[in-house]
C-alpha positions in Angstrom: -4.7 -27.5 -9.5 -5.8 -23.7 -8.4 -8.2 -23.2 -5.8 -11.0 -20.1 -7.0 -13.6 -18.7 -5.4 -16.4 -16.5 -6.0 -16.7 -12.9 -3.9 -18.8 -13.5 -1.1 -16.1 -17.0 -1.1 -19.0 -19.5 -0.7 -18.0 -21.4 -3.9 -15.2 -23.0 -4.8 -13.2 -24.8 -7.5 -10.3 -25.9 -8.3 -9.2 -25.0 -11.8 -6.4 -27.1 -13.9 -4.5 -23.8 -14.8 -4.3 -20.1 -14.8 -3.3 -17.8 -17.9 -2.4 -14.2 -17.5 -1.7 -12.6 -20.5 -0.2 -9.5 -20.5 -1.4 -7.8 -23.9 -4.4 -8.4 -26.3 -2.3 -9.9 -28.9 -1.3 -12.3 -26.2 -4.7 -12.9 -25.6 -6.1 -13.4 -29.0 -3.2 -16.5 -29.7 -4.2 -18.1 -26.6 -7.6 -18.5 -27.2 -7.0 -19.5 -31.1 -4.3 -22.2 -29.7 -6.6 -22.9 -26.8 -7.8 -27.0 -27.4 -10.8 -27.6 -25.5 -10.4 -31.5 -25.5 -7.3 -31.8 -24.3 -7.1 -28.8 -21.5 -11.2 -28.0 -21.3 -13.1 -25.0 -22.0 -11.7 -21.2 -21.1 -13.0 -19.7 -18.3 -12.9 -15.6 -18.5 -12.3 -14.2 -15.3 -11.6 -10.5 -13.9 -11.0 -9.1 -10.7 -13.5 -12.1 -9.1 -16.9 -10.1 -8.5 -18.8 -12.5 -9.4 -21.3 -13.6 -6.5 -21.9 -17.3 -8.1 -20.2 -19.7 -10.6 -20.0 -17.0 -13.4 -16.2 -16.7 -13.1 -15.2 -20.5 -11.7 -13.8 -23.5 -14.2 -12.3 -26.5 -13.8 -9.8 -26.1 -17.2 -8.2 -22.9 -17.8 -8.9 -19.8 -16.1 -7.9 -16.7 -18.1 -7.2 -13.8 -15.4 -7.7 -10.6 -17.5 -6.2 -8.5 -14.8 -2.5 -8.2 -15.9 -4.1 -6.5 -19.8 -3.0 -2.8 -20.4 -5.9 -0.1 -19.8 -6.7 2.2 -22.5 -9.3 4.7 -21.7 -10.7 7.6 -24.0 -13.3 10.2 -23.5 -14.7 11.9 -26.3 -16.3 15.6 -26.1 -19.0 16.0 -29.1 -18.8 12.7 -30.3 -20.5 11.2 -33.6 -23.2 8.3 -32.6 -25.1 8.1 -35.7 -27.3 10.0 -38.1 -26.4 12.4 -41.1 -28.0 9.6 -43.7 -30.3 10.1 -46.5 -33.0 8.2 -43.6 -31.9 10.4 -41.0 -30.7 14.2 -41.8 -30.4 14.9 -38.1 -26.8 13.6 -36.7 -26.8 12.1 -33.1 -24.1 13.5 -30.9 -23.0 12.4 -27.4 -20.2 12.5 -25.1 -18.3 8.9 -24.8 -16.3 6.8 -22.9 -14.1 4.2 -24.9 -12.8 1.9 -22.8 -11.1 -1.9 -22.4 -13.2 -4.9 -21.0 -11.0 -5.3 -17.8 -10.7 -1.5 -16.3 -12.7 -1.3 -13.0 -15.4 1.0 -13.2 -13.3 3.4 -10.7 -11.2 4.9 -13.4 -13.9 5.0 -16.2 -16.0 7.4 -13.0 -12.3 9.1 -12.4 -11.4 10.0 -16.0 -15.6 11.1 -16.8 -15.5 13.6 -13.6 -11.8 14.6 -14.3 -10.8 13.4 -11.3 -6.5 12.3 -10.3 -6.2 9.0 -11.7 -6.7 5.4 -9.6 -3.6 4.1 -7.7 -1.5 2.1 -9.6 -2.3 3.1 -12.8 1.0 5.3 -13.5 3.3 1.9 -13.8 5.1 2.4 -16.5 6.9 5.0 -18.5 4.4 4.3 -21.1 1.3 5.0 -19.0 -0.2 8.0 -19.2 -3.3 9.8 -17.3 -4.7 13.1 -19.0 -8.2 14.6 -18.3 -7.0 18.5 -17.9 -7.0 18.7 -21.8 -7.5 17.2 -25.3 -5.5 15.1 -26.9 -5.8 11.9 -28.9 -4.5 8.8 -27.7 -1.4 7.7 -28.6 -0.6 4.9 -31.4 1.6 2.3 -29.3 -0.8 0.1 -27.5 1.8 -0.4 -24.9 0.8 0.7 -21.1 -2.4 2.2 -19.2 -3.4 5.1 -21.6 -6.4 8.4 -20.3 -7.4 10.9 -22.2 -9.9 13.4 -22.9 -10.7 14.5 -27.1 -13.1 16.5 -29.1 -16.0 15.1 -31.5 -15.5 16.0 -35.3 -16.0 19.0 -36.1 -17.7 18.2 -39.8 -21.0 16.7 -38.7 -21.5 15.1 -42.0 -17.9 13.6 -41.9 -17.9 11.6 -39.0 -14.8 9.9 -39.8 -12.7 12.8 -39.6 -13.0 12.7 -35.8 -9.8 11.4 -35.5 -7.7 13.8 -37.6 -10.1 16.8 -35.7 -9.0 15.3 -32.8 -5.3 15.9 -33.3 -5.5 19.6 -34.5 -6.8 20.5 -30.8 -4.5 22.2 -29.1 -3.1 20.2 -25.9 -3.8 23.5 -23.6 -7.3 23.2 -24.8 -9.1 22.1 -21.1 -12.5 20.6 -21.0 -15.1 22.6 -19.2 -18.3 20.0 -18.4 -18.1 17.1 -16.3 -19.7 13.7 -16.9 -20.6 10.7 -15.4 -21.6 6.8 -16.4 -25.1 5.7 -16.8 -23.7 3.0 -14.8 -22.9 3.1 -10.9 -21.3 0.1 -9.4 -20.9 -1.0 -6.2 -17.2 -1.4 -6.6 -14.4 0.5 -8.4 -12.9 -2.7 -9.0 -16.0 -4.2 -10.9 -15.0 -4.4 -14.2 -16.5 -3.0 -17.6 -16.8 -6.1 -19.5 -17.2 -7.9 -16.5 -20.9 -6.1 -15.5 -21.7 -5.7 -19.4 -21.1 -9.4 -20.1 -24.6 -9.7 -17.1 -26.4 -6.8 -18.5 -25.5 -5.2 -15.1 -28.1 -3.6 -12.8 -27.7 -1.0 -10.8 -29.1 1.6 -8.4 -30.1 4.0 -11.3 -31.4 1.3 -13.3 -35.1 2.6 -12.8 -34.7 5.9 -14.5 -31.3 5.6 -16.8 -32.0 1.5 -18.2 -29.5 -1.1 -18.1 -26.1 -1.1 -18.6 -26.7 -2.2 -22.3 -28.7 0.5 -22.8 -25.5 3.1 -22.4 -23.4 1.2 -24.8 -23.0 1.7 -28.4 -20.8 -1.0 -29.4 -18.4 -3.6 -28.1 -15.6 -5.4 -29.5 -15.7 -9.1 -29.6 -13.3 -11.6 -29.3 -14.2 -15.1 -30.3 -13.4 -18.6 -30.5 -10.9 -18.2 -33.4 -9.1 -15.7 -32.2 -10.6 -12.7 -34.2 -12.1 -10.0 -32.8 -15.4 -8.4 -34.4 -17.6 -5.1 -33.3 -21.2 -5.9 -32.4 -23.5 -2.6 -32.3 -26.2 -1.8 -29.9 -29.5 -3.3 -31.4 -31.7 -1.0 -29.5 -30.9 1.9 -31.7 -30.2 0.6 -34.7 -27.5 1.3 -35.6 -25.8 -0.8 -38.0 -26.8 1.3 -41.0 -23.6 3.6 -39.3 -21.3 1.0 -38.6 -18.8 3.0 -41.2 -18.6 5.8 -38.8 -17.2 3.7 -36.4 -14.0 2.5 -37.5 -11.3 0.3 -36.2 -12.9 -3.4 -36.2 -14.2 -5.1 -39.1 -17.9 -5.3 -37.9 -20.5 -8.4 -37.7 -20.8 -9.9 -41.1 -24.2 -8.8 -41.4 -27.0 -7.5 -39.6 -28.8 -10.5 -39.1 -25.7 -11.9 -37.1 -25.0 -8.4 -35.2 -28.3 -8.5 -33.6 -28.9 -11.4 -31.7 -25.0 -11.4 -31.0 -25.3 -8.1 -29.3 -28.7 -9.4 -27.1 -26.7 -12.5 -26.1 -23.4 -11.5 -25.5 -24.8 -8.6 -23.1 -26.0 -11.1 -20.7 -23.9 -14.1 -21.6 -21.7 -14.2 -18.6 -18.2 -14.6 -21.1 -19.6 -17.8 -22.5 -20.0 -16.2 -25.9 -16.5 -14.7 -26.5 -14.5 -11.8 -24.2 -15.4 -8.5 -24.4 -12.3 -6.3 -25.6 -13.5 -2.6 -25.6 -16.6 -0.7 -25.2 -18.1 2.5 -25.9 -20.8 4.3 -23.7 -22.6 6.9 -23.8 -21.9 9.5 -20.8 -24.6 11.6 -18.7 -23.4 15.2 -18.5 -23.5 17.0 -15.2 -26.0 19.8 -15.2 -24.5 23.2 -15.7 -26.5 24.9 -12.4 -25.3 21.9 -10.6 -23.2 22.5 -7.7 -19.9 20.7 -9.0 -17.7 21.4 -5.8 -18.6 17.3 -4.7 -16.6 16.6 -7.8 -14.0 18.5 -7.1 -12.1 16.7 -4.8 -8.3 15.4 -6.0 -8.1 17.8 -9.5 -4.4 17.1 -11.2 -2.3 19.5 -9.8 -4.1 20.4 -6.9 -2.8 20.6 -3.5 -4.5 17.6 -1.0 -6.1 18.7 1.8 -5.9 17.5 5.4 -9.2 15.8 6.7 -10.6 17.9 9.3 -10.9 16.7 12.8 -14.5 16.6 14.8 -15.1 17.5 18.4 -18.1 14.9 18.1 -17.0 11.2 18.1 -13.2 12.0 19.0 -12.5 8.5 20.2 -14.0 6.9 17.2 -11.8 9.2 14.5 -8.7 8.5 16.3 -9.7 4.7 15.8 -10.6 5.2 12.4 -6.9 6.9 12.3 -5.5 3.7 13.7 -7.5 1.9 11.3 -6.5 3.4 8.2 -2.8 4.0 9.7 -2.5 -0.2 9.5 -4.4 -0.4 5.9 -1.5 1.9 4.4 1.4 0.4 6.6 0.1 -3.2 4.8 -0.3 -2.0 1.7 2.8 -0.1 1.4 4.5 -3.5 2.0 2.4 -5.2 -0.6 2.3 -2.4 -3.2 5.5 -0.4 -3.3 5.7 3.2 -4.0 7.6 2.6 -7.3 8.0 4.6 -9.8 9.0 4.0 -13.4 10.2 0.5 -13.2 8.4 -2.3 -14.8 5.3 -3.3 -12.9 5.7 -7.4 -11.9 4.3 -10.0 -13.3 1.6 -9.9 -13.7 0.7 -6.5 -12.8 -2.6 -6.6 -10.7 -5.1 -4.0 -10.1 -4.9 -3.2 -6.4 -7.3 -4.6 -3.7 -7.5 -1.1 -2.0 -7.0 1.7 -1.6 -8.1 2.5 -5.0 -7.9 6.6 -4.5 -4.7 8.5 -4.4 -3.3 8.8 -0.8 -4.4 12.7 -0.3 -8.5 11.5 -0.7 -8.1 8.4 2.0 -10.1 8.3 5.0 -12.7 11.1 3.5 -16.4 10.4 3.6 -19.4 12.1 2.7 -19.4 14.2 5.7 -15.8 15.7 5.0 -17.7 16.5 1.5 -19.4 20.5 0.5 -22.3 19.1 -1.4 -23.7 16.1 0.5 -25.2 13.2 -0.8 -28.8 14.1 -2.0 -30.8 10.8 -1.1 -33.9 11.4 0.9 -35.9 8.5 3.0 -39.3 8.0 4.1 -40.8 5.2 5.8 -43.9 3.3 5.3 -45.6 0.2 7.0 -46.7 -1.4 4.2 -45.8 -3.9 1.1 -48.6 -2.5 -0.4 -47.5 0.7 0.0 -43.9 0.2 -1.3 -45.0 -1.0 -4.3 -47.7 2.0 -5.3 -44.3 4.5 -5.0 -42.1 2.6 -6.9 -44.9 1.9 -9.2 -45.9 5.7 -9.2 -42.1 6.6 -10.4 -41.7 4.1 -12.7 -45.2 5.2 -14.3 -43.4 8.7 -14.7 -39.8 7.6 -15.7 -42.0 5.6 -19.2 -43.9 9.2 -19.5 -40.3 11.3 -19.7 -39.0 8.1 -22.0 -41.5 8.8 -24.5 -41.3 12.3 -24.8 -37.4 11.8 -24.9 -37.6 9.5 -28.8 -34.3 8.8 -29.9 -32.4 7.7 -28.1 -34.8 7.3 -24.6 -32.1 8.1 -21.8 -31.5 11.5 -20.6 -28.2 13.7 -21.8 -27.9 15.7 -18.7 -28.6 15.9 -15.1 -32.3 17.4 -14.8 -34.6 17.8 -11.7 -36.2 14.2 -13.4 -33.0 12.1 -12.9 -34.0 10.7 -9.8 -34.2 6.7 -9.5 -36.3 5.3 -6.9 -35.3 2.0 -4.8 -36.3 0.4 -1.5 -34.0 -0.4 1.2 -36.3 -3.1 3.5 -35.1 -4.6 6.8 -37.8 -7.7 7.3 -36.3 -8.1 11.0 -37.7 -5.2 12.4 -40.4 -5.2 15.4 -43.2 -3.9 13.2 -44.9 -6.7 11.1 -43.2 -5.0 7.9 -41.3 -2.0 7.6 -39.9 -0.9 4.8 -38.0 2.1 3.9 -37.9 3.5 0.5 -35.0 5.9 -0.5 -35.1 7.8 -3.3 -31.5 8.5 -4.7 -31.0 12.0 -7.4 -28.0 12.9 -9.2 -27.9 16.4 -7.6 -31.0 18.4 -8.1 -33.2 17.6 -5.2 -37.4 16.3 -6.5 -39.7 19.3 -7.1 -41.8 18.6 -3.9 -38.5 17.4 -1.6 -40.0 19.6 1.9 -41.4 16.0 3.7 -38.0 14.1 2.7 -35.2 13.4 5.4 -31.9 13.9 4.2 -30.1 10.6 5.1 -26.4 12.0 5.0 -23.7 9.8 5.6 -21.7 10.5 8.9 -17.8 10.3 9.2 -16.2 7.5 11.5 -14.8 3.7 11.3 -16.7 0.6 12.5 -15.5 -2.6 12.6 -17.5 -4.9 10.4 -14.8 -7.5 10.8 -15.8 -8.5 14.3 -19.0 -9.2 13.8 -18.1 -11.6 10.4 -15.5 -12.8 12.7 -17.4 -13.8 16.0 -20.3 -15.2 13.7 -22.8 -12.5 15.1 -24.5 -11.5 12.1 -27.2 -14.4 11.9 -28.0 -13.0 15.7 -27.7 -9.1 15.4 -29.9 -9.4 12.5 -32.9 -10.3 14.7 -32.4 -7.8 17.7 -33.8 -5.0 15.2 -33.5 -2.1 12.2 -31.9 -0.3 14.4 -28.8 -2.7 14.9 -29.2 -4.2 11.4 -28.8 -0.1 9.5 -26.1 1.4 11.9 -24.0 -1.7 12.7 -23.8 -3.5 9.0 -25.0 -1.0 6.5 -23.0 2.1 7.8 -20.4 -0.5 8.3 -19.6 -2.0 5.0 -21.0 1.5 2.9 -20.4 4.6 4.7 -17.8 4.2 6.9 -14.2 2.7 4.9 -10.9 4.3 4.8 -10.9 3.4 1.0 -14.6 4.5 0.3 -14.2 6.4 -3.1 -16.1 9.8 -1.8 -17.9 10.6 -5.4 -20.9 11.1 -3.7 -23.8 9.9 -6.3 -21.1 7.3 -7.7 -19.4 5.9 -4.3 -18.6 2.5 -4.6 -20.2 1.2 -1.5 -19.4 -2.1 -1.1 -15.1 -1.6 -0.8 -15.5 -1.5 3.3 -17.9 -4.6 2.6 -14.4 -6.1 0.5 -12.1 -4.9 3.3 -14.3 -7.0 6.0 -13.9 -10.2 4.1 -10.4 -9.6 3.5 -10.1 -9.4 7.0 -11.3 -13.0 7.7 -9.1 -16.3 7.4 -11.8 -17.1 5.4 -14.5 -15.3 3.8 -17.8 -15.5 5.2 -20.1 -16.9 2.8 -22.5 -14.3 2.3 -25.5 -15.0 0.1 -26.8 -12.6 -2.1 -29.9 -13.3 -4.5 -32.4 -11.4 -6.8 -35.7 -12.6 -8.1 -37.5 -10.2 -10.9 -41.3 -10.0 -10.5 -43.5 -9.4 -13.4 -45.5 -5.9 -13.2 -47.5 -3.7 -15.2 -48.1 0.1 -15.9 -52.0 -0.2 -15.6 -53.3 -1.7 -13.2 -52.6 -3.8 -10.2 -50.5 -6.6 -12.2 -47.8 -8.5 -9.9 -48.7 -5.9 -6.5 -50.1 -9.1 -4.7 -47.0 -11.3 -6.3 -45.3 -8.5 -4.2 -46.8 -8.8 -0.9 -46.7 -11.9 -1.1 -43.0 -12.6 -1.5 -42.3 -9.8 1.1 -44.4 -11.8 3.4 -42.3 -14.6 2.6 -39.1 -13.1 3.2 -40.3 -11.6 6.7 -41.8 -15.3 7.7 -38.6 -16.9 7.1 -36.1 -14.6 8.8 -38.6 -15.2 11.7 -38.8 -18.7 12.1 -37.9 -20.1 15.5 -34.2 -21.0 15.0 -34.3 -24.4 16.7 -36.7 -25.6 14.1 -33.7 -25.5 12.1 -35.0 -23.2 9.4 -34.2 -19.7 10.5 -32.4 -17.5 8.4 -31.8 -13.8 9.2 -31.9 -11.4 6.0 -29.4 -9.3 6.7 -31.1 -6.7 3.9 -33.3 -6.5 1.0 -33.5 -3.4 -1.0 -36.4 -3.5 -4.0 -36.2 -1.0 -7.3 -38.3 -0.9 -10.6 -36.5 -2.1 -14.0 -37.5 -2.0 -17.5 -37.2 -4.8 -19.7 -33.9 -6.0 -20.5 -32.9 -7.1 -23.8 -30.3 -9.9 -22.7 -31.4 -13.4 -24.1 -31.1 -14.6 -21.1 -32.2 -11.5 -19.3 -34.8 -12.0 -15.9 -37.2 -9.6 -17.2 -37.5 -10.0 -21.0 -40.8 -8.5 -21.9 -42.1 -6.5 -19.3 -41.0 -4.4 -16.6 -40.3 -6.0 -13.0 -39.9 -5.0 -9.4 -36.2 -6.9 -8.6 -36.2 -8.0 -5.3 -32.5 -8.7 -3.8 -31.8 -10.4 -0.4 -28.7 -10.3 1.6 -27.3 -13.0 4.1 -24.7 -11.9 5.4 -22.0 -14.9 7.2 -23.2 -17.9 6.0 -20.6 -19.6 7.8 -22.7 -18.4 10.8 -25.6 -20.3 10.3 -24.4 -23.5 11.3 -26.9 -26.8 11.7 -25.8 -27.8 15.0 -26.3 -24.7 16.5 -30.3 -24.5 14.9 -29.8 -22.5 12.3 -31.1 -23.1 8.4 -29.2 -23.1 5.5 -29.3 -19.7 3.7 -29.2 -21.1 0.5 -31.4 -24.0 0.9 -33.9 -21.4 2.0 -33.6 -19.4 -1.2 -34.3 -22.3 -2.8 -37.3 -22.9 -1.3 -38.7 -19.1 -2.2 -37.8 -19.7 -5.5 -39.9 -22.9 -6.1 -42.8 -21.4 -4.5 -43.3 -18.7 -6.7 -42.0 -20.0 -10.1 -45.5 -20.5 -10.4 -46.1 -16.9 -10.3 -43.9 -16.1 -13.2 -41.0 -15.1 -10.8 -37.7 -16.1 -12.2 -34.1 -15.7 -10.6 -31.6 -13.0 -11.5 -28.6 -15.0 -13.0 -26.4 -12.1 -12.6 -26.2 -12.9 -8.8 -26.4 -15.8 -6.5 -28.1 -18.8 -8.4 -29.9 -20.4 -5.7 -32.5 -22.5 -7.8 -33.3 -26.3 -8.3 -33.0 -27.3 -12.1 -36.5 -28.1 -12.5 -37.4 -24.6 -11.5 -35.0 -23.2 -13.6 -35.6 -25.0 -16.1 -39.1 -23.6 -15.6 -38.0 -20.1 -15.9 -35.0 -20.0 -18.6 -35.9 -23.2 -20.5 -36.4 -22.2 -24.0 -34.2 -19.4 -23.6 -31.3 -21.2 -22.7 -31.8 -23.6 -25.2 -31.8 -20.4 -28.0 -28.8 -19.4 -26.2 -27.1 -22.9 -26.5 -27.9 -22.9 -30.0 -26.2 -19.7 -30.9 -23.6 -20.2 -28.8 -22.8 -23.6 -31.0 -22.7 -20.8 -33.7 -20.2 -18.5 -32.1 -18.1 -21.2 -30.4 -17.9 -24.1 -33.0 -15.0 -25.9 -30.5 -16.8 -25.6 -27.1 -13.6 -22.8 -26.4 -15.6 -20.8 -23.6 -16.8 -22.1 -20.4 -17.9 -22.2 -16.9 -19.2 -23.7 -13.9 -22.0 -21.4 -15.0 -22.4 -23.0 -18.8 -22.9 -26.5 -17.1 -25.7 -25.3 -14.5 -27.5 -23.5 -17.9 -27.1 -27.1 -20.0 -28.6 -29.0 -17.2 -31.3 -26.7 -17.2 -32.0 -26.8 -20.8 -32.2 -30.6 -21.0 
């Protein structure tokens, strides 16, 4: 038996076996050998992001993280069009990419950026995004590269053989960027996908479904299928997208697509993916990109006058993380990688970019924060931009995301800290690509500042569940900085940072990870009127009551943070928000270990439990994506019928009960 555990480590299980294969082929034969009554169900698991049971088993865990990498951008691509229906063909630059890369090469190889550590193994592995050229045949080995579209609009499938006539000292000019951002590099693509992931520029760019254009499936029998994006319709040009035999018919490639998006790997494992990519503006200042270009000489970081005492500890710091991982991850160069060949825990960027952060950067981070006193008042703005983003969506058509970087691309969110001294203060941040809003004179520029903090102490002495209620102050410049601004391995792409990888390092610095809890609940709203704003206030005032409840009553629980942003509806089967659009709500206890009964405190997740069943009433329902916190009656509530059309297709897909989780049996207790 192998002991698993999800990332904030506060569930465990023991799983009968571990399978690492080492190439798709590999792959494919295992799951079509794969006998679910003798060794139970396959459980799909990649680098262990998971907050809940979404990646725990008991029979055989399939660790993804030894597959090759094979990433492709394409300039000019072909997305659909060109018909006798449609005489005007759709054009975008994409991103195909494999289900298991982290998301910190896919932002690497769309900003041209040097490639992740680690990713040169092999003699076979190669990392190109200085110039075009196709990718090469042998699927053998971590594969980058940057291509043109076709260059006959109403061939599409000649982009291939247009592709190789480019000459390699042909160097791409624009730089682009995923719809998506994660909050770690080491999140992977099928891995987000397979929860319809949401993210901080959710509220004007969709969800992460709505960037893709197809996936490749692999299912219970070992075959592997395409399933296209049902948003845009576009099976009608599934034959200008070869290379998989697609769904057998539309009727299947529909509902396929809207389950498998949010389907956790309980539907099949998701191979490759295309996206679409957002293209930089041209005016925009592109220096912030520009920070480790192939070739390029690495700068020294500069030292500050300010803080000295704190850099040379941050030098001491990041001194021990590269002494450690030196020993763990040899500087080796073309020999075979082990077995298996894991992505490393950090540093993800090469050696030359360590211990940079946004103040080290020319163009800062553009995010800009007011204040306000009010629930009330935190709803009306993200209700007022969300109001605006549907306006710009409509005028858009098509295909209702942006192409490029405009003034508009600006997502609004909350950041709220309920254990302040004022009755409720919030503070809402609103987070833009580049271009700062139109009327930006009464914003704050919240910059992040250089320096190293030790997060690990206070997960370590347990002090979390009591910092949290001295104040905002404490809770913003002692835990958020912490585990966001200030790591040695934080990935300094300003609008794309990965935020949470000083967050990883803290844990990893525990004997045993703390136990954070992390949940979101989607509230109901509308785009007239006043529709869910009480729900709102209410469930604010909620939060705020119960991270300030006497702690010997034995209830307390201190939110550590909750940040709130608008969302659209989702299109996942089993999505939160399925036909309207929601403010999501997401809580943060931080070291649950901390909250111990005998010393008076409450149980974190007992007390998201209790949130959730007093406003299931209300039409709140829980995010599955994250923590699951949730009684099955109230779930049951929530998901019921749409788990059991989810069971039933999933009887369709996965005729020998091949896929699994700890997940699948929460969803068919729920469905009962």
């Amino acid at each position: 038996m192998i002991e698993l555990e999800s990332y904030t480590g506060r569930l465990r299980e023991r799983a009968a076996e571990i399978r690492v294969p080492s190439s798709v082929a590999e792959l494919c034969e295992l799951v079509a050998a794969h006998d679910p009554a003798q060794h139970g169900a396959l459980t799909l698991r990649g680098h262990g992001h998971s907050l809940d049971r979404q990646a725990l088993g008991k029979g055989v865990v399939v660790s993804l993280e030894a597959l090759p990498h094979r990433l492709c951008v394409t300039e000019d691509d072909w997305i659909a069009g060109a018909s006798p229906a449609d005489a005007r063909p759709l054009r975008w630059t994409t991103v195909e990419v494999t289900g298991w890369t982290p998301w910190e090469a896919v932002t690497r190889a769309s900003l041209r950026l040097a490639q992740p550590a680690a990713w040169l193994r092999t003699p076979d592995d190669s990392w190109v995004v200085d110039r075009y050229q196709p990718l090469p045949a042998s699927p053998a080995g971590n594969h980058c590269a940057w291509r043109r579209g076709a260059a006959n609009q109403a061939e599409p499938e000649a982009a291939t053989e247009a592709a190789t006539d480019v000459a390699n000292d042909a160097a791409p000019v624009a730089r682009f960027v995923p719809y998506v951002m994660v909050s770690s590099g080491r999140i992977t693509t099928g891995g987000s996908l397979s929860g319809d992931g949401m993210w901080r520029f959710s509220s004007v760019l969709g969800r992460e479904s709505d960037s893709v254009v197809w996936f490749d499936l692999l299912r219970a029998d070992g075959s592997i299928v395409r399933v296209f994006n049902a948003r845009w319709k576009l099976w009608d040009h599934r034959s200008g997208h070869p290379g998989r035999e697609p769904a057998p018919s539309q009727q299947q490639n529909d509902p396929w697509f809207d389950a498998v998006i949010g389907g956790f790997g309980l539907l099949g494992c998701i191979v490759n993916i295309k996206y679409l990519l957002l293209e930089l503006d041209e005016n925009l200042e592109h220096g912030a990109f520009q920070l480790s270009p192939p070739g390029a000489p690495q700068q020294a970081s500069p030292r500050y006058a300010r803080r000295e005492r704190e850099h040379r500890a941050f030098e001491r710091q990041l001194e021990k993380l590269r002494a450690r991982d030196a020993i763990a991850l040899p500087a080796a160069a073309p020999a075979p990688a082990p077995d298996p060949a894991g992505w490393p825990r950090y540093p993800h960027a090469p050696e030359g970019e360590l211990g940079k952060t946004g103040a080290e950067i020319d163009a800062r981070a553009l995010t800009w924060m007011w204040a306000t006193d009010t629930a009330e008042a935190l709803f009306d703005t993200l209700q007022h931009h969300r109001r605006a983003q549907v306006a710009r969506e409509a005028e858009r058509g098509r295909i209702a995301i942006p192409r490029r970087v405009t003034e508009h691309t600006v997502a609004c969110f909350g950041l709220l800290f309920t254990n302040s001294g004022h009755p409720m203060q919030g503070i809402i941040g609103n987070v833009a690509y580049g271009t700062p809003p139109a009327k930006a004179d009464g914003f704050l520029l919240w910059d992040r500042h250089y320096g190293w903090k030790s997060a690990a102490l206070l997960l370590r002495w347990g002090l979390l569940p009591w910092a949290a209620r001295i104040g905002e102050w404490f809770v913003y410049h002692h835990v958020f900085e912490t585990c966001i601004d200030h790591s040695p391995t934080q990935n300094p792409i300003p609008e794309f940072g990965f935020f949470m990888e000083g967050h990883a390092i803290a844990q990893d610095e525990q004997a045993h990870r703390p136990c954070g809890v992390q949940q979101a609940w989607s509230i109901p709203i509308g785009l007239d009127g006043d529709q869910g704003r009480d729900v709102v206030a209410r469930f604010l005032a909620a939060l705020h009551r119960m991270s300030h409840e006497w702690r010997w009553l034995g209830n307390a629980v201190r939110v550590t943070v909750c940040d709130l942003k608008c969302l659209p509806p989702g299109r996942a089967l089993l999505s939160s928000a399925p036909d309207s659009h929601v403010i999501v709500v997401t809580v943060t206890v931080e070291n649950g270990r901390g909250y111990r009964r005998w010393l008076g405190w409450g149980s974190p997740a007992r007390a998201f439990r209790r949130l959730t069943q007093r406003f299931v009433r209300d039409g709140v329902k829980v995010h599955l994506t994250k923590g699951v916190c949730a009684r099955t009656a109230d779930l049951r509530a929530m998901y019921g019928p749409r788990f059991r059309q989810f069971l039933a297709l999933k009887r369709t897909l996965d005729l020998r009960g091949v896929w699994g989780s700890d997940l699948l049996d929460l969803i068919e207790a729920a469905a009962q």
